[in-house]
C-alpha positions as CSV (number, residue, x, y, z in Angstrom):
1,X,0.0,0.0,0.0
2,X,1.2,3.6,-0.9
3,X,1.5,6.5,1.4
4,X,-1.5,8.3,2.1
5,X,-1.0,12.2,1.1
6,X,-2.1,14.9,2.4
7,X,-2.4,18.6,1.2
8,X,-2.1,20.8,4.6
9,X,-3.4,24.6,4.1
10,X,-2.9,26.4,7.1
11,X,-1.6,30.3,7.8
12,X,-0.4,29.6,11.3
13,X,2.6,28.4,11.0
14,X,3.2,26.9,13.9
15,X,0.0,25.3,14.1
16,X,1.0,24.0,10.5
17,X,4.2,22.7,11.7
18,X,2.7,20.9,14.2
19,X,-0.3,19.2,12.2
20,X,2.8,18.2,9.8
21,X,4.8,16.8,12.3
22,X,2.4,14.6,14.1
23,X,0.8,13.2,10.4
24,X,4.3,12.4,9.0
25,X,5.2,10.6,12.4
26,X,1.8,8.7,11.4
27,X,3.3,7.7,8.2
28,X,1.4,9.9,6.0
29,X,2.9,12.6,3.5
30,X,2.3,16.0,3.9
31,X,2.8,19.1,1.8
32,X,2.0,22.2,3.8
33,X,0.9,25.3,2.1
34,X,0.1,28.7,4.1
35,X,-2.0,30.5,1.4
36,X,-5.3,29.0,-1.4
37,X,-3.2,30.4,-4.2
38,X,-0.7,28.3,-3.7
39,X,-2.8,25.2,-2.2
40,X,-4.7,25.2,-5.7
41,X,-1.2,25.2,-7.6
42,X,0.0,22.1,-5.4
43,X,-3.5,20.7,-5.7
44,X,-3.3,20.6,-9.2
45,X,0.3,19.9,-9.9
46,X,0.4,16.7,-7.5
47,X,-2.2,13.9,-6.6
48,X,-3.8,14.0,-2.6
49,X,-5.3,11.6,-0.6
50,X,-6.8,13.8,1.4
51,X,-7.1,17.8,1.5
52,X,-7.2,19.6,5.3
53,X,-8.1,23.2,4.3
54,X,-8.2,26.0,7.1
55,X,-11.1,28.2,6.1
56,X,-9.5,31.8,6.6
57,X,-5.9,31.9,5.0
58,X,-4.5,34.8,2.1
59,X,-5.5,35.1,-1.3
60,X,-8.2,32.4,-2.0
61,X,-9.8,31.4,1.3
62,X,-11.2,27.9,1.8
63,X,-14.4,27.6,0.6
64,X,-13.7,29.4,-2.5
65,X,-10.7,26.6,-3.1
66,X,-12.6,24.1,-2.3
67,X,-15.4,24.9,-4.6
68,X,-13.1,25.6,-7.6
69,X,-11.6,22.1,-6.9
70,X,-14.9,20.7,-7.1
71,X,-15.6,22.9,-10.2
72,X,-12.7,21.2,-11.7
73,X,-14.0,17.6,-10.9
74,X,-11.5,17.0,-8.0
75,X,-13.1,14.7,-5.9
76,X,-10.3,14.5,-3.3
77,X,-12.2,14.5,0.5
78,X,-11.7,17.6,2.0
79,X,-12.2,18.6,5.7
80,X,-12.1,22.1,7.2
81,X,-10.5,23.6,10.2
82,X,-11.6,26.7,11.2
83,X,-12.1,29.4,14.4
84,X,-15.9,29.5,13.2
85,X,-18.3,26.8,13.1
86,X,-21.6,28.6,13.5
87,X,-24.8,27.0,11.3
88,X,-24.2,29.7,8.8
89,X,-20.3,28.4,7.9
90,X,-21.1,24.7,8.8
91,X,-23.6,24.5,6.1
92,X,-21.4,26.6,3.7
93,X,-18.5,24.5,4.3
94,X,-20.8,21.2,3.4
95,X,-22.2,22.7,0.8
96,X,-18.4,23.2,-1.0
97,X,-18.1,19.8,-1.0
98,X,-16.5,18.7,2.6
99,X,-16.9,15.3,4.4
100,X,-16.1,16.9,7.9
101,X,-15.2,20.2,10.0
102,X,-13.1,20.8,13.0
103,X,-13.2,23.8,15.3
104,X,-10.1,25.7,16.6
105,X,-8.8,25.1,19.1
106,X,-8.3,21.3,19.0
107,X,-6.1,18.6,20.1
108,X,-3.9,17.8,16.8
109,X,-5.0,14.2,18.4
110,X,-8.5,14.9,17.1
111,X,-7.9,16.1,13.6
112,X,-5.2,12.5,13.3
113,X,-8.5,10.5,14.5
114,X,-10.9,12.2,11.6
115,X,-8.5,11.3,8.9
116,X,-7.5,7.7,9.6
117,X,-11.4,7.2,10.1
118,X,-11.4,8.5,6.4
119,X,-8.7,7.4,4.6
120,X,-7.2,4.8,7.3
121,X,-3.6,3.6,7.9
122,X,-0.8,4.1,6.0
123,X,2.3,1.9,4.8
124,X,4.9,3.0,7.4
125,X,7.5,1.1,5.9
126,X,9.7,2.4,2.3
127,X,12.1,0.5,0.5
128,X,14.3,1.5,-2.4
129,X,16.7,-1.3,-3.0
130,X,18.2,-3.2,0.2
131,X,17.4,0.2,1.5
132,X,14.7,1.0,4.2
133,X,12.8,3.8,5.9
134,X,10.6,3.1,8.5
135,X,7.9,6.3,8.7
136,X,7.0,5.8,12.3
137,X,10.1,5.5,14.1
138,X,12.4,7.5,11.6
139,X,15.2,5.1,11.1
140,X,17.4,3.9,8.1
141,X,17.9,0.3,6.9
142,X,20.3,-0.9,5.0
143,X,20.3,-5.1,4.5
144,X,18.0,-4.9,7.2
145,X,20.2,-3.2,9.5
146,X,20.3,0.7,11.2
147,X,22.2,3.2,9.0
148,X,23.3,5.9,11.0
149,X,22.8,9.4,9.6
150,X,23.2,12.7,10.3
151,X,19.5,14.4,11.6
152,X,19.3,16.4,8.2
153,X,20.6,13.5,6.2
154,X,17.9,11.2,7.7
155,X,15.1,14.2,7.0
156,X,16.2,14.4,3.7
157,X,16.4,10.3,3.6
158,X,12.6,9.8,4.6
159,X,11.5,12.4,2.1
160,X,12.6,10.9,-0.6
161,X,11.9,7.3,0.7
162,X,8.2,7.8,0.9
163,X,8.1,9.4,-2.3
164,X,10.0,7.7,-4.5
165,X,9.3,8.6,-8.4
166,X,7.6,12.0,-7.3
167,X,9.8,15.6,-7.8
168,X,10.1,17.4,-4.5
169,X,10.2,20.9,-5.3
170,X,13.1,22.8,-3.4
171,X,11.2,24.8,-1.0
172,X,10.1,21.7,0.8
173,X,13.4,19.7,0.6
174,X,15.1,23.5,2.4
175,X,13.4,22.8,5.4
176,X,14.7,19.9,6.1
177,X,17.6,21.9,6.6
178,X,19.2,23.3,9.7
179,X,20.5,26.1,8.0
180,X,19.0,26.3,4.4
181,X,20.6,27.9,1.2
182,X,20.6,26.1,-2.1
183,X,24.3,25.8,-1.8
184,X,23.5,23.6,1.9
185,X,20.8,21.9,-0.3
186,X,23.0,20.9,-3.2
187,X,26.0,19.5,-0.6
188,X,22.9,18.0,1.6
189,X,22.1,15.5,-0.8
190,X,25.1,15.4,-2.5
191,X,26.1,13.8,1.2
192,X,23.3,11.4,1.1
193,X,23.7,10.0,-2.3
194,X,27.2,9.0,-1.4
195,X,26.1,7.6,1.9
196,X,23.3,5.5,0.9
197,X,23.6,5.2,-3.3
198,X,20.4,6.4,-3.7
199,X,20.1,7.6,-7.2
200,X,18.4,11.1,-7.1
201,X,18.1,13.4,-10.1
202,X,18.4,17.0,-10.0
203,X,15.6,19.2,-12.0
204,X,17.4,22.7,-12.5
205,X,15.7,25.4,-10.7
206,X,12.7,22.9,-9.9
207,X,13.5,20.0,-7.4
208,X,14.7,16.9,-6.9
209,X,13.5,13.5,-7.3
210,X,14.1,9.7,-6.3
211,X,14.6,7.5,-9.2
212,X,12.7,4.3,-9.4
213,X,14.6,1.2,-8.6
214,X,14.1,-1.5,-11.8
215,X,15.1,-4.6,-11.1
């Protein structure tokens, strides 16, 4: 079974980190976004699992995101998080095409029991190779054995692990960094592929990805 992915919009950035933090830890993937404009660019660049959409965020709130999604035939389930859950938003919020709606504050507990009630469990474990990432408890195989890395190293290792085949764009793969440049992003992975052979392709001003292994 694949990883599960999510597509995170939320403003607070803290808040975002945290949601992010605790789903990856889950085992699910997670692209976190702080604004709709850029939510509907990642929404229709990349395939979700699942969308959590805060309702007031920049540019393009929500509901209006939601609904163009919908507009586009993007079935993806969607639930809302949001400071206001009076009738008035609750039935605007259903009526954009959401399966659920959680009020702030909550316990990030709650929001990771609403979406493994939707889209279940994910597939903690990653293998490229005789290589191995385990999603839940962050740690690198090799033959079946620990690999030690470096804390960025290993951040860099589970993204690409749990998304092998799919371009990471640059911004995401930076903050994995302690101190992030693309110079510290270039000698970064640079690092890894000589540690671990993993066989990851540059795209020029774009990303990175993790080549398929063919046997």
């Amino acid at each position: 079974m694949l990883m599960k992915r999510i597509l995170l919009l939320e403003d607070d950035l803290p808040l975002a980190h945290t949601l992010r933090d605790m789903l990856e830890d889950e085992g699910y993937g997670v692209t976190c976004v702080y604004d709709g404009a850029a939510a509907a660019e990642a929404a229709y660049e990349h395939r979700f699992d699942l969308y959590v959409f805060d309702v007031n965020v920049p540019l393009m709130d929500g509901f209006e995101l939601l609904e163009a999604l919908r507009d586009a035939r993007d079935l993806t389930p969607a639930l809302f998080i949001s400071a206001q859950v009076d009738l008035s938003s609750l039935s605007h919020g259903f009526r954009a095409g959401a399966f659920d709606y959680i009020k702030k504050p909550f316990f990030p507990e709650e929001l990771l029991l609403r979406i493994e009630a939707k889209i279940g469990a994910t597939q903690p474990l990653h293998v490229w190779g005789d290589l191995g990432y385990d999603a839940r408890t962050h740690s690198a195989y090799q033959s079946g054995s620990v690999i030690a890395l470096g804390e960025v190293q290993l951040r860099l290792f589970g993204l690409f692990m749990s998304r092998i085949g799919v371009l990471i764009d640059n911004e995401e793969l930076l903050e994995a960094l302690d101190h992030p440049s693309p110079t510290a992003l270039r000698v970064a992975i640079n690092k890894l592929r000589h540690a671990t052979g993993l066989q990851i392709t540059n795209i020029r001003s774009v990303g990175y990805r993790l080549e398929p292994r063919h046997s």
